[in-house]
N, C-alpha and C positions, 0 to 999 in steps of 0.2 A: 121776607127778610129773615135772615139768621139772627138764631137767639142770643151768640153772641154781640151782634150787632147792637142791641138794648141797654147792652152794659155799661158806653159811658155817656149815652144820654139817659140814663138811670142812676147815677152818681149825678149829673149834673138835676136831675129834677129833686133828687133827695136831699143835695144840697142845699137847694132853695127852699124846699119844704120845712128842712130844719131850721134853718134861717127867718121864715116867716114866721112858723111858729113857735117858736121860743123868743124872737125879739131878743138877742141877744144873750140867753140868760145864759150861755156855753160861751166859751172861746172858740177860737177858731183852730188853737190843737186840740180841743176835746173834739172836737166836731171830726177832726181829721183822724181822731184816734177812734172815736166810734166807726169807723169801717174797718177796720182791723177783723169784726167781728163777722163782718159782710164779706171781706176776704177769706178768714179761717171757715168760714161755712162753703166756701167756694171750693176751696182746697180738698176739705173734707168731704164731703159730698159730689166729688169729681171722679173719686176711684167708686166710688158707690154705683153713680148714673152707668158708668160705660161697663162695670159687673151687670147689672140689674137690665142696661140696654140686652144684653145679649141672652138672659134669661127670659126676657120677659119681651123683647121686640124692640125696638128703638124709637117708632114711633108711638107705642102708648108711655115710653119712660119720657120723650120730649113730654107729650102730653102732659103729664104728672108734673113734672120739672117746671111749666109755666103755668100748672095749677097753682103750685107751692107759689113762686114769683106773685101771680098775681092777687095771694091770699097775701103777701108780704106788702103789697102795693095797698091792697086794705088797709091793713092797720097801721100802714103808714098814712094815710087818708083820715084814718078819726083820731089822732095826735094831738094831743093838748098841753101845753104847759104844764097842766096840773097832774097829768100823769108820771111826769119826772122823764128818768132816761130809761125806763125796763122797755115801754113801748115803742120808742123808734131803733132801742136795739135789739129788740124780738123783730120789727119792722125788715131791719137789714141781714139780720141771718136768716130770716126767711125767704128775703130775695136773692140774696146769697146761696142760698142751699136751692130751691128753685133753679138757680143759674149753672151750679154744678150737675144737679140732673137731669139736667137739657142739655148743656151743651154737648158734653160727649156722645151722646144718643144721637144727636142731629149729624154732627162729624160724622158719625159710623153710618147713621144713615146717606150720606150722601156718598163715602167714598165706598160703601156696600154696594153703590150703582153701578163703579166706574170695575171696568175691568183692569184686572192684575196689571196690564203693561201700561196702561194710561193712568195710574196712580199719582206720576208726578203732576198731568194736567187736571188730575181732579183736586189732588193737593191744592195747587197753585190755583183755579175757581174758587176752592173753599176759601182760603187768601184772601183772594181778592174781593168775595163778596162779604167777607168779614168787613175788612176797613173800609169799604164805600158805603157797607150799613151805621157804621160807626162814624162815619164823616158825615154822612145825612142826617143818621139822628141827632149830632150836637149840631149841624148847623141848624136843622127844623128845631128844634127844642131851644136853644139859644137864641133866635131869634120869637120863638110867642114869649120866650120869658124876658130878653130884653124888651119885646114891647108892652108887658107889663111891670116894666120895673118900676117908672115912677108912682103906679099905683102903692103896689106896697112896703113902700117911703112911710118910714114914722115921721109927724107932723112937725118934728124937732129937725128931719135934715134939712143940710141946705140946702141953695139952690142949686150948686155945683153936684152934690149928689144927686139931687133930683134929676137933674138933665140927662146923664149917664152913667154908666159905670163905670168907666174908664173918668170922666171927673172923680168919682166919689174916693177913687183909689190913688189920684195924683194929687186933689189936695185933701185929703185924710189925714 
């Protein structure tokens, strides 16, 4: 599966991780504005990956790029309340920077296969295996996290939140 393909079932697990752990203590725009920081590391480290892919090989810059990501997915893993906001915003510009050093590398690795005149079918495969990575991954990830959603229910909600998330959002 493409690295870009991670990306928004990687929003949607850090969503939930922020969510569990902090129990509220953000809003739901701070929440939305702490990825500003996961985009600007994207941006920024997008011209970076695909310079650095071609110096240095495509496949050891993916490499590096989902070293960086999965060192981001660490210390989004030992998160705590009490650490405030510096660690799940180091958390997401390192999955952020990770994602721009990957993804470029991997692109050029794959359309580096296709030869000059089938550029637009290898275009058009990259495409495609992009959104069917990204439709798998939020459906798989969306459904282990809806089936653990009434676990991580504070003993305060109710029952209508309890049962679903779609209750929890109609009568909120």
């Amino acid at each position: 599966m493409r690295v870009s393909s991670s990306v928004p079932s990687t929003i949607v697990h850090v969503v939930r991780r922020l969510r569990t752990s902090f129990h509220d203590a953000y809003s739901v725009r701070t929440e939305s504005l702490a990825f500003i920081s996961m985009a600007v590391a994207v941006l920024a480290f997008n011209a970076l990956g695909a310079t650095l892919g071609q110096k240095i090989g495509n496949r050891p810059m993916t490499a590096a790029g989902l070293v960086v990501m999965a060192a981001g997915f660490g210390v989004l893993a030992i998160v705590s309340p009490a650490d405030g906001f510096v660690v799940p915003a180091t958390a997401l510009v390192l999955i952020g920077a990770g994602s721009g050093l990957a993804m470029p590398a991997a692109t050029g690795a794959l359309m580096g296969e296709v030869p000059a005149e089938q550029a637009g079918v290898g275009s058009a495969l990259n495409d495609t295996i992009q959104q069917a990575g990204a439709a798998l991954g939020v459906a798989v990830l969306g459904s282990v996290l809806a089936a653990g959603y009434p676990d991580g229910m504070p003993e305060s909600a109710s029952d209508q939140a309890r049962r679903s998330i779609a209750d929890a959002l109609v009568h909120h």
